[in-house]
C-alpha positions as CSV (number, residue, x, y, z in Angstrom):
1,X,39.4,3.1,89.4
2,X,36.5,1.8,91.3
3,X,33.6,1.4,89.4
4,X,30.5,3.7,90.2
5,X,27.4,2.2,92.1
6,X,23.9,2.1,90.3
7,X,22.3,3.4,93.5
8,X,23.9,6.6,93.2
9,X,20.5,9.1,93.3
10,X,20.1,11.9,90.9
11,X,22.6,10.7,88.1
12,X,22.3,11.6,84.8
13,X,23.7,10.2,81.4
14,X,25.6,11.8,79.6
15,X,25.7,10.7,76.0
16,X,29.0,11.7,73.9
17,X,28.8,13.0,70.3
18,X,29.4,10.0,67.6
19,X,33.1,10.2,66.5
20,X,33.9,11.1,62.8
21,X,34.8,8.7,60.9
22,X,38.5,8.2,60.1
23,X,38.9,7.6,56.4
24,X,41.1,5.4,54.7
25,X,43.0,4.8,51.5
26,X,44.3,1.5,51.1
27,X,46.7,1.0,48.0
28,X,47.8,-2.5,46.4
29,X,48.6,-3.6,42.9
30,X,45.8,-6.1,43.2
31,X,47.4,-8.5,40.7
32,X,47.7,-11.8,42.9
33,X,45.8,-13.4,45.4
34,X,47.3,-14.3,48.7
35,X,47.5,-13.6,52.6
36,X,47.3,-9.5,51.9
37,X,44.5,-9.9,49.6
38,X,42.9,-12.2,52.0
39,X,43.6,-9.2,54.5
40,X,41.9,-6.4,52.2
41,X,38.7,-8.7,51.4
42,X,37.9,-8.7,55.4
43,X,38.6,-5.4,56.4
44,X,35.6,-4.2,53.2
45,X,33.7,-7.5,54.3
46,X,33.8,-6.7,58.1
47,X,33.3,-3.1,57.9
48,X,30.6,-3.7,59.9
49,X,31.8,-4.3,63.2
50,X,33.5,-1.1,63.2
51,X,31.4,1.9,61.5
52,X,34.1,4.6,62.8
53,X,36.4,3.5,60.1
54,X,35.6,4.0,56.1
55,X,38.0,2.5,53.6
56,X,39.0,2.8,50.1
57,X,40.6,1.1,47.8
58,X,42.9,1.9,45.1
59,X,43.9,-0.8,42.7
60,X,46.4,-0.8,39.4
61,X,45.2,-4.5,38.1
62,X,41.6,-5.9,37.5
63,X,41.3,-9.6,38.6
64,X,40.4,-11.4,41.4
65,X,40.6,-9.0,43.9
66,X,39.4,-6.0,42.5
67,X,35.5,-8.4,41.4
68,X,35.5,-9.2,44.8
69,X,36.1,-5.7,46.4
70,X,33.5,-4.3,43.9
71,X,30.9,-7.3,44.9
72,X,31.4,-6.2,48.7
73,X,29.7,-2.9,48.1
74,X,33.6,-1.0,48.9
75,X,34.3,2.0,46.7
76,X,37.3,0.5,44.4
77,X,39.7,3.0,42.3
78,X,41.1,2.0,39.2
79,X,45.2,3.7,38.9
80,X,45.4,1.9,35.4
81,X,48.3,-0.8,35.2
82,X,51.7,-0.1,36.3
83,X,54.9,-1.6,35.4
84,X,58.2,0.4,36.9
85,X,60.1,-0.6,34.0
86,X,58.1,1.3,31.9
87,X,57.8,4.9,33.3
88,X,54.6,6.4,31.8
89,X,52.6,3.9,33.5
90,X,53.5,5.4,36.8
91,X,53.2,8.6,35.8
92,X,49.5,8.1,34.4
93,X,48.7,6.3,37.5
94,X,50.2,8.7,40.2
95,X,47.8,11.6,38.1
96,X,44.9,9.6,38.7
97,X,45.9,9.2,42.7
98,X,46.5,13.1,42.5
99,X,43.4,13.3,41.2
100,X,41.4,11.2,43.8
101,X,43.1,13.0,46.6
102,X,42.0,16.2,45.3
103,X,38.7,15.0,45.5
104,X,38.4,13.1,48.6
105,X,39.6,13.4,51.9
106,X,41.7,10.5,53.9
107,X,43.2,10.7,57.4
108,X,45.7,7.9,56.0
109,X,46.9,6.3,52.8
110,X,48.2,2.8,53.4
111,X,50.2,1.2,50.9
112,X,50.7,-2.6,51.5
113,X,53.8,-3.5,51.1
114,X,56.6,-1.9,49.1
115,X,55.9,-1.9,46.0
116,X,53.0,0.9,46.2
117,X,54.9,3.0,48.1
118,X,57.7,3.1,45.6
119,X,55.3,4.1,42.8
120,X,52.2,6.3,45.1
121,X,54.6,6.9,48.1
122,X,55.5,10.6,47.2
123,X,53.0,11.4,45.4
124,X,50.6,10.9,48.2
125,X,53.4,12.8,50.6
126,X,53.3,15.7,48.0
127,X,49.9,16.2,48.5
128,X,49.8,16.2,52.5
129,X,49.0,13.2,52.9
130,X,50.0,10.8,56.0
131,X,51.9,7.5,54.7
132,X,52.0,4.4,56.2
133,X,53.3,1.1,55.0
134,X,51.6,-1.9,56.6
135,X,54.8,-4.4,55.8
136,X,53.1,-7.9,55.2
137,X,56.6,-9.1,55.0
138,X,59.9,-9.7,56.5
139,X,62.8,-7.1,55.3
140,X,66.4,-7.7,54.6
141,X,66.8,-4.0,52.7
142,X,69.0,-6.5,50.3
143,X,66.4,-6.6,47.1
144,X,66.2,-3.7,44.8
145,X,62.5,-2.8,45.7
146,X,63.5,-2.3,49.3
147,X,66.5,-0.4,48.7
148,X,64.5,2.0,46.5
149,X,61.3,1.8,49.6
150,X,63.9,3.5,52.0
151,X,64.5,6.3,50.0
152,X,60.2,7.4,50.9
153,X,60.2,6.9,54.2
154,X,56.8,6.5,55.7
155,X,55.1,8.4,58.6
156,X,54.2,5.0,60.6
157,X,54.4,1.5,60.1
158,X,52.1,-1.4,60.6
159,X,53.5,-5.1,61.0
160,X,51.4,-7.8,60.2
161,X,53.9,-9.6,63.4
162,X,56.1,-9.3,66.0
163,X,58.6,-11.3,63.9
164,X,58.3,-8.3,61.2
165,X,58.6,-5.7,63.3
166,X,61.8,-6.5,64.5
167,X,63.0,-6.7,60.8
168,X,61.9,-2.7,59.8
169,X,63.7,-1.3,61.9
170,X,66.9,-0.9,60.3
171,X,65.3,-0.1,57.0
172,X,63.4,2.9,58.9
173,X,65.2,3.8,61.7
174,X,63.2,5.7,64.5
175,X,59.6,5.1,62.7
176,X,57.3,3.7,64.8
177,X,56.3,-0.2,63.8
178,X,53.1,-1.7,66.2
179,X,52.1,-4.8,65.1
180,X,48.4,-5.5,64.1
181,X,47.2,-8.9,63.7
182,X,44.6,-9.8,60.9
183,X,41.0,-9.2,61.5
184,X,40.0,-12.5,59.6
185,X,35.9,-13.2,59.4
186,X,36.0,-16.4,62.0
187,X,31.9,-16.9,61.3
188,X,30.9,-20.7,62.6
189,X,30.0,-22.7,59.8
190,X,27.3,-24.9,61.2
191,X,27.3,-27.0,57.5
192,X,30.8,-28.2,58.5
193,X,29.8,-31.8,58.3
194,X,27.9,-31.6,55.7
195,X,30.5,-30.0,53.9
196,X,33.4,-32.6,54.9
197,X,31.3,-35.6,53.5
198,X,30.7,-33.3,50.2
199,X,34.5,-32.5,50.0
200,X,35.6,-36.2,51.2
201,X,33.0,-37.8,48.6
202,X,34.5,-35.6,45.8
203,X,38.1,-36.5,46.4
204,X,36.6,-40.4,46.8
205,X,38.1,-40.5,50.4
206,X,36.4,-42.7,53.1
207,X,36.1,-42.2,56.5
208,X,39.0,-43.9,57.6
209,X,41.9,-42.2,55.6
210,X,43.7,-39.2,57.4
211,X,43.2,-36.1,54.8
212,X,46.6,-33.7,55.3
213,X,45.9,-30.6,53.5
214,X,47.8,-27.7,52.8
215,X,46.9,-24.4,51.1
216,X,49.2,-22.1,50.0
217,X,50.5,-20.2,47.0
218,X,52.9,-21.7,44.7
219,X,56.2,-20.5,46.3
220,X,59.6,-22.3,47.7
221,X,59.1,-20.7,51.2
222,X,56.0,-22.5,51.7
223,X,57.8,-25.6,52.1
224,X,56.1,-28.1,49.6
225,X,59.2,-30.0,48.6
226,X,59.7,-30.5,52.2
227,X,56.1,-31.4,53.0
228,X,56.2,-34.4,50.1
229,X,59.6,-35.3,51.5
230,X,57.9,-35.6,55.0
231,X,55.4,-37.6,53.6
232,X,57.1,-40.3,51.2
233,X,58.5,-41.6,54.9
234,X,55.3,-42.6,55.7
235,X,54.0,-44.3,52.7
236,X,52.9,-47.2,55.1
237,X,50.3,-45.2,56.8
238,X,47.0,-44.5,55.5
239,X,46.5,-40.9,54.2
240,X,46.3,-38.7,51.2
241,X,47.2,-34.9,50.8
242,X,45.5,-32.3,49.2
243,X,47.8,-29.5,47.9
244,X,45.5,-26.6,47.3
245,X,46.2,-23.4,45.4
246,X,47.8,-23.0,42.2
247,X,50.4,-20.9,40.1
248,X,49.7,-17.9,39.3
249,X,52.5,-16.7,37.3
250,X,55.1,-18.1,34.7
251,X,57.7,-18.2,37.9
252,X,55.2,-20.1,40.3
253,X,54.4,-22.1,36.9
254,X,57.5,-23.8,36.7
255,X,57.7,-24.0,40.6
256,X,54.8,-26.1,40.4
257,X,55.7,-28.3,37.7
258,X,59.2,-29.0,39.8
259,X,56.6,-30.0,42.9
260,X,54.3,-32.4,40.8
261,X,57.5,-34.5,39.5
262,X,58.6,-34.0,42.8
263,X,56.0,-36.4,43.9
264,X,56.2,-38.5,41.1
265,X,59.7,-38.9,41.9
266,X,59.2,-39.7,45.2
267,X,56.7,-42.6,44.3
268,X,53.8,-40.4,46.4
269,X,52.1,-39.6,42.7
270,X,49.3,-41.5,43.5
271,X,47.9,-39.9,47.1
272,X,49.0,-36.1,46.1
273,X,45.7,-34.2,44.6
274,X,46.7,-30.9,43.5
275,X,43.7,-29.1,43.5
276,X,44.5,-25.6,42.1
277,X,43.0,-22.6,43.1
278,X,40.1,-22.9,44.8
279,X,37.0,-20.5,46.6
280,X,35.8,-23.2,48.5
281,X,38.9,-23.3,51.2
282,X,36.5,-23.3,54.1
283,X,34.6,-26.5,52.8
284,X,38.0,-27.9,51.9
285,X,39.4,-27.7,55.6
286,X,36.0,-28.9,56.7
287,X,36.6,-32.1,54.9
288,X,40.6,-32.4,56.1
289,X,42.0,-34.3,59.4
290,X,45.6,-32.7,59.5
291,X,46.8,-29.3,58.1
292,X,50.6,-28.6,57.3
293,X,52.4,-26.4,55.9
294,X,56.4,-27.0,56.8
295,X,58.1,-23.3,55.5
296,X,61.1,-23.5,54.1
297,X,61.4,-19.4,54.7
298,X,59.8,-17.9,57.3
299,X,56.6,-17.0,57.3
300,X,55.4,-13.2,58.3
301,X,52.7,-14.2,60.1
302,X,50.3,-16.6,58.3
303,X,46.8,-16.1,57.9
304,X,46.5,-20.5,56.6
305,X,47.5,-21.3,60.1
306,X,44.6,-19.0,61.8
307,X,41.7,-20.4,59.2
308,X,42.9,-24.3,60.2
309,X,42.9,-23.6,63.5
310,X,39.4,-21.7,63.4
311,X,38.5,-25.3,61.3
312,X,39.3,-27.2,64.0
313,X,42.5,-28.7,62.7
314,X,45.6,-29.5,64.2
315,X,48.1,-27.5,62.3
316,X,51.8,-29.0,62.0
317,X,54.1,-26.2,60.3
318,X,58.3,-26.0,61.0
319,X,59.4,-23.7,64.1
320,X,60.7,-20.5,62.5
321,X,59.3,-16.8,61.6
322,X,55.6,-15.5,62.4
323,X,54.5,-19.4,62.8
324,X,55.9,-19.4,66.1
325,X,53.4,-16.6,67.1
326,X,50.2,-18.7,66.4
327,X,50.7,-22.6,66.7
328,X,52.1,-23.5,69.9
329,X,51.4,-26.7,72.2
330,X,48.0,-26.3,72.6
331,X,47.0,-26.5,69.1
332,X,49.6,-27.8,67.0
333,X,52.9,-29.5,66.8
334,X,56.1,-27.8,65.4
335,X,59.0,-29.6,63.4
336,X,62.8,-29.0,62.8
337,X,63.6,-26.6,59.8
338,X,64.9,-28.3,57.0
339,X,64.1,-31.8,58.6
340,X,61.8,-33.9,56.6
341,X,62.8,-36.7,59.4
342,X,61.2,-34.3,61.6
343,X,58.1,-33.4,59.7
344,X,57.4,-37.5,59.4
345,X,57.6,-37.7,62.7
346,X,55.3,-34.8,63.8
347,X,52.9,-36.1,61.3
348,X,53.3,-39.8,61.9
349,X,52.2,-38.7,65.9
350,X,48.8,-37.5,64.5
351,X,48.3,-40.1,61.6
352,X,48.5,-42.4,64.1
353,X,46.5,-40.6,67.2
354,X,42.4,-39.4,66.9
355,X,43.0,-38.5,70.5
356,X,45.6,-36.3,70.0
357,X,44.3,-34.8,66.7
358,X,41.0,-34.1,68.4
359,X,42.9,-32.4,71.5
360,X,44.9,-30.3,69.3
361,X,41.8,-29.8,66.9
362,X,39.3,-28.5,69.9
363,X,41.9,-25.6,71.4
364,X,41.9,-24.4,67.3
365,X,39.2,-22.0,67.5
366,X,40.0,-20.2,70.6
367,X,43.5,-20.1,69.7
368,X,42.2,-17.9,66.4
369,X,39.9,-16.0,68.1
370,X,42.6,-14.5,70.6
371,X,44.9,-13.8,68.0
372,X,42.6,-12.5,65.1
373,X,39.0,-11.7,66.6
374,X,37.7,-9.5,63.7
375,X,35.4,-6.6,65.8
376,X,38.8,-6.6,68.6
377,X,41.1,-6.2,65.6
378,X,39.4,-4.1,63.8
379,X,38.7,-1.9,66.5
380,X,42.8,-2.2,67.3
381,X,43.7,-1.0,63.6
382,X,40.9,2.0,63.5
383,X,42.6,3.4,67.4
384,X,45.8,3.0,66.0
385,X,44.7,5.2,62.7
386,X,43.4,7.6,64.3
387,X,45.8,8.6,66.8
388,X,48.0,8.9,64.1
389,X,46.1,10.9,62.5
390,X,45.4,13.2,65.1
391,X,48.6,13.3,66.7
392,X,48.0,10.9,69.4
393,X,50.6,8.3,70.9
394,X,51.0,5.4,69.1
């Protein structure tokens, strides 16, 4: 269509009536802290940049998540804990979601992932509401939770990738599935160099060691066996890793213990600082030269990899699952799966080269920004709701 000329005489503006807001329920246990809570936090946080969307939250567990929603100025709903072994806490809580639909009015409830739909998913159909399950993950339909999901099939699915995507369709035959990348809150950070001397000088590292950092929750698929593997090949270079984020159950407990006498074991003790969890992430990359993360399992998508590259680090991860979607040869290097004489040598190419860690570093942010721009995305996810809502095609 052509565009129409200013110097048309006599034409009027015509101003269209503000839309109504579509209204959202999001629904999440709220008992961890990881990529989807990450998710959550910047669609209350950013709520700004798109004003035709209103969201809710509905929680079963107090913690991290649920402070931090509260802080943002969201309105937060507490379903009271939930175990499915122990049936009365589901029903207690699905009376309380009853109870909050009667009251208020959504054009969507979105449970993340399948664990709320198992416990809210009928109720919420029972009482007319539309479902949709935004999978964060990729599906087999092999563990017991997913069997049990595809018994409540949804209305519409959201995929956090193109790599999911192509995994729910088997588990929901014929349901639609368009992915939506994260909105993620890429603000500059003009106090990056003050905070990479703050970071550096509290981790006692000088200017010319190579900081590889990775950041992650304490789980096999993130690959940190492999990573310390990668790295006890190159004990003749100058670097140190930080391993940031910490267990936060008994299972990632033990996990992490393995990890530590991993590098003990390996005779790498001594340049691995496990950091724990931390809220200072942005200040930690700030103060890192290299970030990896070498999955063991694929990854969905990976929010890490977008916040790196938005830091302006090279990001070295293996070539499998969402990964593949984000870090390509502009930005980053990709190593074999499974191959820790891989990952040294990926690693060793960027220990060894400023240049190329600066090339790879400078494409970072506009990598991010084309895959996870928060007003685009946000924008994306509101469209996409309320065509749903209204009937539209999806």
């Amino acid at each position: 269509m052509n565009a129409v000329s200013s110097e048309v005489p006599n034409q009027t503006t015509v101003s269209l009536p503000p839309r109504e807001p579509v209204r959202v329920l999001h629904l999440h246990a709220g008992n961890m802290y990881g990529g989807v809570e990450t998710l959550l936090m910047a669609l209350a946080n950013l709520r700004h940049l798109c004003p035709e969307m209103e969201s809710d939250f509905a929680l079963c567990f107090e913690g991290r998540l649920s402070r931090e929603l509260t802080s943002a100025g969201v309105p937060v709903h507490e379903l009271g804990r939930v175990r499915i072994s122990q049936p009365w806490t589901m029903w207690r809580a699905r009376r309380r979601l009853r109870e909050l639909l009667r009251r208020q009015r959504y054009d969507a409830v979105i449970c993340h992932q399948h664990w709320p739909l198992v416990v809210f998913g009928r109720t919420a159909k029972a009482t007319g509401q539309k479902v949709v399950l935004w999978a964060h993950n990729f599906h087999t339909g092999r563990n017991w939770l997913e069997r049990v999901a595809q018994r409540i099939q949804p209305d519409l699915l959201i995929a956090d990738s193109s790599f999911v995507s192509g995994t729910m369709s088997h588990l929901y035959p014929g349901v639609p599935a368009p992915v939506v990348y994260y909105p993620l809150a890429l603000v500059d950070a003009p106090d990056a160099p003050r905070w990479r001397a703050v970071a550096r000088g509290e981790q006692g590292v000088d200017d010319d060691t190579v900081v590889i950092i990775q950041v992650s929750r304490c789980e096999i698929r993130k690959g940190h066996p492999l990573h310390l593997e990668g790295l006890s090949k190159l004990k003749s270079r100058n670097w140190v890793c930080w391993m940031v984020g910490g267990p936060q159950n008994p299972e990632e407990q033990r996990y992490f213990d393995e990890v530590r006498n991993t590098a003990e074991r390996l005779g790498i003790a001594d340049r691995v600082r496990f950091l724990g969890q931390r809220s200072d992430v942005p200040q930690l990359l700030s103060g890192a030269d290299i970030f990896c993360q070498p999955n063991q399992g694929p990854e969905p998508f990976g929010i890490v990899y977008v916040e790196a590259l938005w830091a302006g680090l090279p990001v070295v991860t293996t070539a499998m699952g969402g990964a593949l979607e984000i870090v390509d040869e502009s930005c980053g290097l990709l190593s074999e799966p499974e191959s820790a004489d891989s990952l040294a040598k990926q690693l060793d190419r960027l220990i060894q080269s400023p240049d190329l860690r600066s090339q790879l570093g400078k494409a970072g942010p506009a990598r991010a920004r084309q895959l996870c721009d928060p007003a685009t995305q946000m924008r994306v996810l509101e469209n996409l709701v309320r065509n749903f809502a209204t009937g539209g095609s999806i």
